[in-house]
Backbone as CSV, one residue per row, in Angstrom:
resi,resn,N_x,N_y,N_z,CA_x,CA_y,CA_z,C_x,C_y,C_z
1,UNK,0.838,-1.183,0.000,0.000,0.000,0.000,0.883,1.247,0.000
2,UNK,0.868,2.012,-1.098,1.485,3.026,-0.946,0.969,4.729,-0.827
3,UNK,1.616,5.240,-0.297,1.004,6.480,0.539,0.757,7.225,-1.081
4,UNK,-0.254,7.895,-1.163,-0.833,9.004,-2.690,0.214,10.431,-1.737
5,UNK,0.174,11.546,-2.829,0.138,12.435,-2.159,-0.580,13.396,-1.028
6,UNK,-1.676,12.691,-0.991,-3.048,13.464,-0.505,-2.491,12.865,1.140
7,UNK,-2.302,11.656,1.273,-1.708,10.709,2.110,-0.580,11.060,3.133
8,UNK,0.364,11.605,2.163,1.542,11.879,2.636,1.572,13.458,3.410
9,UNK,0.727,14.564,2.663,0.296,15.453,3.056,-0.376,15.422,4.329
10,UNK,-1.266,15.092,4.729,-2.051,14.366,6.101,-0.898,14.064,6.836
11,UNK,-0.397,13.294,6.094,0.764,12.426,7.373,1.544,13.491,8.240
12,UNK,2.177,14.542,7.087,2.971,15.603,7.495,2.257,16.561,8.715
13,UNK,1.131,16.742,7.987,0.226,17.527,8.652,-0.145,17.717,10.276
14,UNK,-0.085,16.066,10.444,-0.056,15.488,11.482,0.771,15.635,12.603
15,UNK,1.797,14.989,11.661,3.507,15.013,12.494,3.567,16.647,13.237
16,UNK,3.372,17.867,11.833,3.750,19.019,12.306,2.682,19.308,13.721
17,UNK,1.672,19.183,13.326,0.621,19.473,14.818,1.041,18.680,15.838
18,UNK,1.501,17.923,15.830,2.266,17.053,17.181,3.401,17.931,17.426
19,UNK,4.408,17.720,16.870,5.297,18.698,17.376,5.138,20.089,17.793
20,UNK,3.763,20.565,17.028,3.733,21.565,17.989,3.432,21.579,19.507
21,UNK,2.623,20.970,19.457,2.295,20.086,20.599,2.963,20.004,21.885
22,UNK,4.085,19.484,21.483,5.192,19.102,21.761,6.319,20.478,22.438
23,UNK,5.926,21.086,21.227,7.288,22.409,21.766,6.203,23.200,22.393
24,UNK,4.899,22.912,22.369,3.825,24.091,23.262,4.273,23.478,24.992
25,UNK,3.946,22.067,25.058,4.501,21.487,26.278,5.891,21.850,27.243
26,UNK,6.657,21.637,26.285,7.867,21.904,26.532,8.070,23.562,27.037
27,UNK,7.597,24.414,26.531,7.641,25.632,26.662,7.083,26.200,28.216
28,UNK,5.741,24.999,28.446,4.975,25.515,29.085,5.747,25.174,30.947
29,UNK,6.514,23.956,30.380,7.295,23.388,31.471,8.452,24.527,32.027
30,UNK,8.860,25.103,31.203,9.826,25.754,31.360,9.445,26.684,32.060
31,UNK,8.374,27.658,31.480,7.352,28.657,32.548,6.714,28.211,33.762
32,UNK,7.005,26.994,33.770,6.168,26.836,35.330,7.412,27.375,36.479
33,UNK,6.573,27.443,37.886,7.507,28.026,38.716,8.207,27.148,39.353
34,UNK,7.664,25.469,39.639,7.578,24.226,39.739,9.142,23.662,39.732
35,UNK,9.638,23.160,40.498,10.805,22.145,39.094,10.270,20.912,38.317
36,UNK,11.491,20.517,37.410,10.725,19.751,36.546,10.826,18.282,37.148
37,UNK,11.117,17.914,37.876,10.911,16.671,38.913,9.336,16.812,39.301
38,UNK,8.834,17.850,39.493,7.570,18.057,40.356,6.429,17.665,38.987
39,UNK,7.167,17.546,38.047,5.856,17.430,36.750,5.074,16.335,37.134
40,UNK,3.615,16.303,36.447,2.709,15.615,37.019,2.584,14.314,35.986
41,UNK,2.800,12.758,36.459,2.659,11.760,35.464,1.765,12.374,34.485
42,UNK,0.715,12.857,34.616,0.010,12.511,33.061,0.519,13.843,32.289
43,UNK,1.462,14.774,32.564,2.108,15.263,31.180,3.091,14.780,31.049
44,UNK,3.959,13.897,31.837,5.012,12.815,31.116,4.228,11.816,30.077
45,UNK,3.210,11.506,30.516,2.723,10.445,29.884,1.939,11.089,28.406
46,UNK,1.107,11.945,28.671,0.635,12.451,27.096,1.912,13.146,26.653
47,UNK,3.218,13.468,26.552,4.496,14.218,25.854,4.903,13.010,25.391
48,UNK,5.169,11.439,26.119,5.378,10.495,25.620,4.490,10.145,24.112
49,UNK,3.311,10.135,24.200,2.434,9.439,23.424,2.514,10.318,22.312
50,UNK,2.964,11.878,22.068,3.112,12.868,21.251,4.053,12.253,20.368
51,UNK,5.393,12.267,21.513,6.162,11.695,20.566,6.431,10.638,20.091
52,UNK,5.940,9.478,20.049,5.720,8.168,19.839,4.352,8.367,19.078
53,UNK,3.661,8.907,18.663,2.554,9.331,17.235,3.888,10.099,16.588
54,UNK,4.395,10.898,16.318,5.251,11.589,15.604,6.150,10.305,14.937
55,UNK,6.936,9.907,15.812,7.656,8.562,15.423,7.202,7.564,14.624
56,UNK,6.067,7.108,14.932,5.109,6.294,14.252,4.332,7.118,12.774
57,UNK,4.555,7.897,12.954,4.277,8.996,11.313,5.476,8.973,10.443
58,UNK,6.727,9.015,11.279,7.712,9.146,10.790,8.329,8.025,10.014
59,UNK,8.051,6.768,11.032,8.290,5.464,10.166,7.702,5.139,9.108
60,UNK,6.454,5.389,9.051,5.703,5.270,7.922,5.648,5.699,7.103
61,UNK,6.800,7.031,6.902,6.537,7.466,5.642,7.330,7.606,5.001
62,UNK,8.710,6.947,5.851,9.858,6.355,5.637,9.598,4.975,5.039
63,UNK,8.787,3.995,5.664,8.573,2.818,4.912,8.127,2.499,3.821
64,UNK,6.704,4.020,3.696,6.358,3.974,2.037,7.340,4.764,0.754
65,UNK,8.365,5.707,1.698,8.957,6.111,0.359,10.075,5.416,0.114
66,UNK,10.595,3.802,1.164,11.499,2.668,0.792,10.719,2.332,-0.905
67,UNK,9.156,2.027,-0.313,8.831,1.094,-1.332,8.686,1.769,-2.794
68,UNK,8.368,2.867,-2.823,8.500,3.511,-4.059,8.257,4.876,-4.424
């Protein structure tokens, strides 16, 4: 099955809204007054899953442009 352009576009699309995601998180950590030991499991855990969807976009579109 290989990714169309319409496909690959989405995919990107994706990836980029995660990473924003991602650097919105990151940013927001930095502004806290908190240290970052004090972060609360479930934004370790949804920053994980961000980047592991990103990764998983990433492989895939690496695997379809192996195939052709």
């Amino acid at each position: 099955m290989e990714l169309d352009l319409d496909e690959s576009s989405l995919a990107i699309g994706r990836i980029e809204r995660a990473l924003s995601r991602i650097e919105k998180a990151l940013a927001d950590r930095v502004n806290r007054p908190t240290p970052a030991s004090a972060t609360p499991a479930a934004d370790q855990s949804a920053l994980k899953a961000e980047v592991a969807a990103v990764i998983g976009e990433l492989d895939r579109l690496i695997a379809e442009a192996g195939r052709g």
